[in-house]
N, C-alpha and C positions, 0 to 999 in steps of 0.2 A: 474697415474691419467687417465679418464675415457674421453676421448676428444673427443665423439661420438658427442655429442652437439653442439661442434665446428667446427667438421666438416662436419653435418650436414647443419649448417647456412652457412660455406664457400661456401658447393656445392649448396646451394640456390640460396647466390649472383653470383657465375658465369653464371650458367642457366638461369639466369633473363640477365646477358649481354650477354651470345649466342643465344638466342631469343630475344633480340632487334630489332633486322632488322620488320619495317614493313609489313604486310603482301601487296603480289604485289611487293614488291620491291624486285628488281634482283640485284640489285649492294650488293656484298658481305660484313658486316658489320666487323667493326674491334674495338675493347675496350679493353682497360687496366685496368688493377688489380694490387693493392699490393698482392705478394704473402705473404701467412703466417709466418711469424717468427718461429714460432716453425714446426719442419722438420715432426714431427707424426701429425701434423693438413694436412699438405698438400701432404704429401704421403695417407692418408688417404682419401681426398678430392678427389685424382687423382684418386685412386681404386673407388672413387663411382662413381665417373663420368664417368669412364668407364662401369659400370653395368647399370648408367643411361640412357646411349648410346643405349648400346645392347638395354634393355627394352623399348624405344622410338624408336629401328628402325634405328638410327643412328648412321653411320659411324663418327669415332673421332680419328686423330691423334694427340699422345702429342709429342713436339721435347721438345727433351733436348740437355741443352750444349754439354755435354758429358758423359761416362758408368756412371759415379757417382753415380747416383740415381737408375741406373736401376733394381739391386736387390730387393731393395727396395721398388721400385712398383710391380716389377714382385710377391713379398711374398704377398705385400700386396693385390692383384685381388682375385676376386673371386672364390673359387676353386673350384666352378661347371661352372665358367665363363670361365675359363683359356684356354681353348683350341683356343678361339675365339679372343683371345688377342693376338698378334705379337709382342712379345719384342726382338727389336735386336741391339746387339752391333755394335759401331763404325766402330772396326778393321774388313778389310777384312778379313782377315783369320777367328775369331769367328762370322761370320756376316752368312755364310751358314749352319755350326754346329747349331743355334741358329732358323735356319728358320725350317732343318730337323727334327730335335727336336719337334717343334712345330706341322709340318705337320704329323708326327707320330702318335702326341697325338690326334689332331682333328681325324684323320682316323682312331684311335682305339674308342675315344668314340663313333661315328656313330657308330662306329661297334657294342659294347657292346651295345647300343639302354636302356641302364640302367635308372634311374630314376635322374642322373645325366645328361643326354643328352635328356632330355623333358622340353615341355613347350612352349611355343610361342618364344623365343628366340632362342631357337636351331631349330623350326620349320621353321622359319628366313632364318636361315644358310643351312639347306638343300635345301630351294626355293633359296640360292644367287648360292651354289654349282649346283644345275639345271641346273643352266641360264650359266653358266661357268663349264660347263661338260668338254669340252677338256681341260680347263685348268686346270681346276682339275687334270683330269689324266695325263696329263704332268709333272705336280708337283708331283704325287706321284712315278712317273716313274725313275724323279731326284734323287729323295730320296732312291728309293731301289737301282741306278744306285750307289751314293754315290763317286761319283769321286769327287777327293778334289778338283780339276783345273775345273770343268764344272761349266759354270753360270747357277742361276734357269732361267726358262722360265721368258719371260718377261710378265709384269703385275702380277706375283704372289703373291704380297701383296695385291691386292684386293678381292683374295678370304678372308681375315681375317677383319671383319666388325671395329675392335680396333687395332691402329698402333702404337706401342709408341718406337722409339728411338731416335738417337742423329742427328743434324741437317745434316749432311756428310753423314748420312745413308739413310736420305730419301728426300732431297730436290730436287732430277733430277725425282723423280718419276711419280713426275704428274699426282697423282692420284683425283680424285673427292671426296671431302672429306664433310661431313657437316659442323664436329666441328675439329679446330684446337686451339689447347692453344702452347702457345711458352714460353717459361722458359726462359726469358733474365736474367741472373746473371753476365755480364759484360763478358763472353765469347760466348756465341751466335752474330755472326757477326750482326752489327748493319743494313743493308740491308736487313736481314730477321725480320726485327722489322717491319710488316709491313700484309696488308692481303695477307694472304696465297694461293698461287695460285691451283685453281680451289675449293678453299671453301666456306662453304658459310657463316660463320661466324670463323672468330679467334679473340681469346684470348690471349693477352698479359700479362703473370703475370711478374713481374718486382720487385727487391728487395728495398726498403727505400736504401737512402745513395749509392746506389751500393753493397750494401752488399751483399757476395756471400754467395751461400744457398747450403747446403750437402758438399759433398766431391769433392775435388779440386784435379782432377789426374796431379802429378806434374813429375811425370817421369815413363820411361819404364815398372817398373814395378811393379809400382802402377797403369798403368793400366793393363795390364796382369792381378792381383790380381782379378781388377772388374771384369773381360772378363770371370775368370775362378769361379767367384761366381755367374754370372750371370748363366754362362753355367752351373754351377753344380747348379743351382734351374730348371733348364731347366731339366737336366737329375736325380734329385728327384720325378719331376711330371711323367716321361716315368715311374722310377720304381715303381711309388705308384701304376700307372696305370694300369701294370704288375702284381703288385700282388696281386691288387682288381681283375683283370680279373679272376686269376690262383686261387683265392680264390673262387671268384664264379662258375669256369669251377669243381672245385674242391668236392664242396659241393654238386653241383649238380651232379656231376658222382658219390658221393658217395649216393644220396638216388636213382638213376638212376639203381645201382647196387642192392641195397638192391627191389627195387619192382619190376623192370622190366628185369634186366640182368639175375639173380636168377631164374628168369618165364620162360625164353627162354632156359636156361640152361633145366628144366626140361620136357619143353614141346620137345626140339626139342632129348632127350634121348627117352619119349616117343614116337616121330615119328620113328625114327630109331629102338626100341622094335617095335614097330608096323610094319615096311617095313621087318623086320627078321622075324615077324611072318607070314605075307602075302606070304614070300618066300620058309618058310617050307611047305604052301601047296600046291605048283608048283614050287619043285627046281631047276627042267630044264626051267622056262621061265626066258630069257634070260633079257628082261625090269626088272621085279622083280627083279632079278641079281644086275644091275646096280640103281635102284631105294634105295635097300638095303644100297649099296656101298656110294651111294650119303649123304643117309641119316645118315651113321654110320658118314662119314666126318662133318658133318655137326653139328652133336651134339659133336665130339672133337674139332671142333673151336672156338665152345661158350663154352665149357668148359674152355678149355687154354685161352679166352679174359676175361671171369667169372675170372679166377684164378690169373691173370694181372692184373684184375681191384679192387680187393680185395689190393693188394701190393701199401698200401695206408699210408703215413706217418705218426707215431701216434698223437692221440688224433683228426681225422681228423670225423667231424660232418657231421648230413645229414641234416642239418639244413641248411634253406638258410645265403649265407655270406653276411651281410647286416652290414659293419665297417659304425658307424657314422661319423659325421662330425669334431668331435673333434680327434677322434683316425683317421682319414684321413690326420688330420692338422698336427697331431704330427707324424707318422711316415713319411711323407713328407718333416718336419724340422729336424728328427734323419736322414734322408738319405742324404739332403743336407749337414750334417755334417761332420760323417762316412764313406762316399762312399767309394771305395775300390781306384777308379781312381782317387783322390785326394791326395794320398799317395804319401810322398816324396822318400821314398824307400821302399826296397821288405820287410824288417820285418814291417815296417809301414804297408803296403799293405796287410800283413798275419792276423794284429789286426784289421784291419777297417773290413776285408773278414769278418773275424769271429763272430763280433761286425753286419755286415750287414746281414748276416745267422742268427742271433739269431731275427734280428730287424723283419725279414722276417716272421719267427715260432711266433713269439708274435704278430704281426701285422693282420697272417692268425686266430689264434686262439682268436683275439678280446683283449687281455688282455693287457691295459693301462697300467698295473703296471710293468709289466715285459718291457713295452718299457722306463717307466722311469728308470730302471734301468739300463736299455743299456746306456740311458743317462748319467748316473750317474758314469756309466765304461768310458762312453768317453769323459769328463770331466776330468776324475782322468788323466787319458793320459796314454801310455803302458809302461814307467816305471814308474808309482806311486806305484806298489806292493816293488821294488826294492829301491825308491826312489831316482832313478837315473831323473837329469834332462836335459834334451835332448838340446843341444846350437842349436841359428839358425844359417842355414847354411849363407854365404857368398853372397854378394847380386846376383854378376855372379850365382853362384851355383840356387840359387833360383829364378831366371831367367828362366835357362834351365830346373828348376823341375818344372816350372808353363805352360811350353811349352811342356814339356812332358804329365800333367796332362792335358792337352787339348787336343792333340792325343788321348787319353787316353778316355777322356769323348766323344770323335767322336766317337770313334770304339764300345762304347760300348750303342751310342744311335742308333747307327746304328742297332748293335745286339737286342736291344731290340726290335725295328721296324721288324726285320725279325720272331724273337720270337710270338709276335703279331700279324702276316700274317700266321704263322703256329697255332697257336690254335685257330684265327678266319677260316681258312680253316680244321678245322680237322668234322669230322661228328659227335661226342660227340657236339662239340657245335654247329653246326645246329642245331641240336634236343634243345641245351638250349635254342637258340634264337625262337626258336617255341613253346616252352615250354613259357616263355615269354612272349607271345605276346599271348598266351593260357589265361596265367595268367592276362593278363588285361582284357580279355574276361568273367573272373568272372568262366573259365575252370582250372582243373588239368591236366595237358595233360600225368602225369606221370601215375597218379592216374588211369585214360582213358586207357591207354594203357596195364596198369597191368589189368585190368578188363579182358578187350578184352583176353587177355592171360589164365587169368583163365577160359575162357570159352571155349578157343581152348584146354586147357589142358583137361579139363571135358571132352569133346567130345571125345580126345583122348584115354582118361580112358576107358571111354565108349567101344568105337572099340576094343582094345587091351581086355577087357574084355572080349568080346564077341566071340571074335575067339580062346580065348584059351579056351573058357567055349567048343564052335563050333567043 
């Protein structure tokens, strides 16, 4: 059922109680709400309020009791929004996995400068990072440091304009906040029912009866389970990230190759023909000599990166990679599934590999269908061909496999952050982000470039023509 409607009017009436405070008036206002009975009105609710936030300019922390809900919102934000939003777990241990994670993704969208990181809202977040430049860099210095004992820098959740975790996680923070909503469902300590210090309006949503709302973490490792669903939607958003980036670095070196590498390849053989023939008519000038020498190198280096850059995976387009937003949604929920570091053992690990490799090729190539049928494989489970049905292990046992898949999702968000810092530093993608920023210009800068080359080639023609004609 279609529950846009009602959660439209929910996040109506809350904005009408977080703008209550009259205007002039400094004393911080505080109102209560029934929260929604059904759990998709009000995870829904919270994802708008969040995007209403950003688009008003407003800072909003949500507390929650506890991880319970957190995937849950974390799915449901906006996924051009998501970078800007802070979701973090209770437990310390997943509580810096979760922040690094984040701070990844924001540092790779700036980076990408894509059509997902425009707009008044992201122009926002670049004027708050400005104004927090050292901490900024501090923060990302944490991140590539990666030591699992080091705390972030202090104040680091105010570079993230939307805060949302569980009451343990952020109430020593003391950060200045606009909008705060508080989820009392009879475990939220009743002390923090109250206004939120340095905000300037909070919101109480409160259940009828006491009724508790979502999921109840009742032992060890039922929360574990949350911790590592949270973190692996955390480390779905790094890979989709990654492979929109690698699909656009991709696309673009391949028509990059086809109009301009091609150009240079030619022009820079005819300079080197050119500098051999300049040398046959003074063999003893010793510049000529070396001019030749330089030249001949010069044209087998573009040749050999011409001949590199052609060893391109098949079916690989020169078309720009522009995946919508639907095929964005869904390779995102096939990764959160699949991942490979979610794996309870190494043949497990070897299916999910496989299953994520394929999700990757279908995801770069645009084709929905081929991702529903990854789906469809990882559904069936890896022995449905056998019909073998796999027992769950022992609750100890799955314990330590959920503690391992956390290590696991650390190392490999780490890796993807370093992954990230190397194709944003490689000079293929300069050129894209220049290309880019050409392209909003109403320029082809690829297009420009081949030009220019065909004119130096002409030229070259020309010369080499003349002296052997000479």
């Amino acid at each position: 059922m279609n529950r846009m409607s009602e959660i439209s009017s929910t996040l109506a009436a809350w904005l009408k109680l977080l703008g209550q405070a009259s205007a002039g008036v400094r004393a911080p206002s505080f109102a209560n709400a029934a929260a929604p009975e059904q759990q998709e009105i009000l995870i829904g609710a919270l994802a708008a309020l969040a995007a209403e936030a950003l688009a008003c300019d407003r800072s909003l922390t949500i507390v929650t009791a506890d991880d319970g809900l957190l995937p849950d919102i974390s799915n449901a934000l906006d996924l051009h929004l998501r970078p800007l939003c802070l979701v973090l777990p209770g437990a310390d241990h997943a509580r810096p996995i979760a922040l690094r994670a984040t701070l990844s993704l924001l540092k790779s969208r700036l980076s990408r400068t894509a059509a997902d990181s425009q707009g008044p809202v992201w122009t926002a977040q670049r004027e708050r990072l400005r104004h927090a430049d050292a901490l900024w860099r501090m923060s990302l210095a944490w991140v590539a440091r990666n030591l699992r004992d080091e705390a972030p820098p202090a104040g680091i959740f105010a570079l993230f304009p939307v805060r949302i975790a569980p009451w343990q996680a952020i109430q020593h923070t003391a950060m200045p906040t606009d909008w705060v909503v508080l989820m009392q469902d009879g475990r939220l300590p009743a002390q923090l029912c109250s206004p939120w210090p340095g905000a300037r309006h909070t919101l109480l949503l409160s259940w009828a009866g006491g009724k508790t709302q979502g999921i109840v973490l009742t032992d060890e490792t039922a929360q574990l389970s949350a911790q590592i669903e949270l973190l692996g939607q955390e480390l779905a958003e790094l890979e989709l990230e990654l492979a929109t980036a690698q699909g656009e670095l991709a696309a673009f070196g391949a028509r990059y190759q086809m109009l301009v590498a091609a150009r240079i390849v030619r022009l820079d053989r005819l300079l080197a023909e050119l500098a051999a023939a300049r040398l046959e008519c003074t063999p003893q000038d010793a510049a000529k000599v070396q001019a030749a020498q330089e030249a001949r190198a010069r044209a087998d280096q573009s040749q050999r990166e011409y001949e590199a850059g052609r060893c391109r995976p098949e079916g690989e387009q020169t078309q720009s990679f522009a995946p919508d937003i639907e095929l964005k949604k869904r390779f995102r929920q096939l990764a959160q599934k699949i991942h490979p570091d979610r794996a309870a053992n190494e043949a497990e690990r070897a299916w999910r590999t496989q299953l994520m490799s394929e999700a990757n090729r279908a995801y770069r190539a645009g084709d929905a269908v081929a991702l529903e049928r990854i789906f469809a494989l990882w559904r069936a489970g890896p022995g449905a061909a056998a019909g073998v049905a796999v027992p769950k292990p022992p609750s100890f046992a799955r314990r330590q496999g959920l503690i391992a898949q956390r290590d696991a999702i650390r190392q490999r968000i780490a890796a993807i952050g370093a992954e990230l810092d190397r194709l944003y530093g490689s000079k293929l993608y300069e050129l894209f982000a220049a290309a880019r920023l050409a392209e909003r210009q109403g320029r082809d800068l690829l297009s420009e470039m081949a030009q220019r080359l065909d004119r130096q080639i002409a030229q070259a023609e020309s010369e080499l023509a003349a002296l052997i004609k000479g």
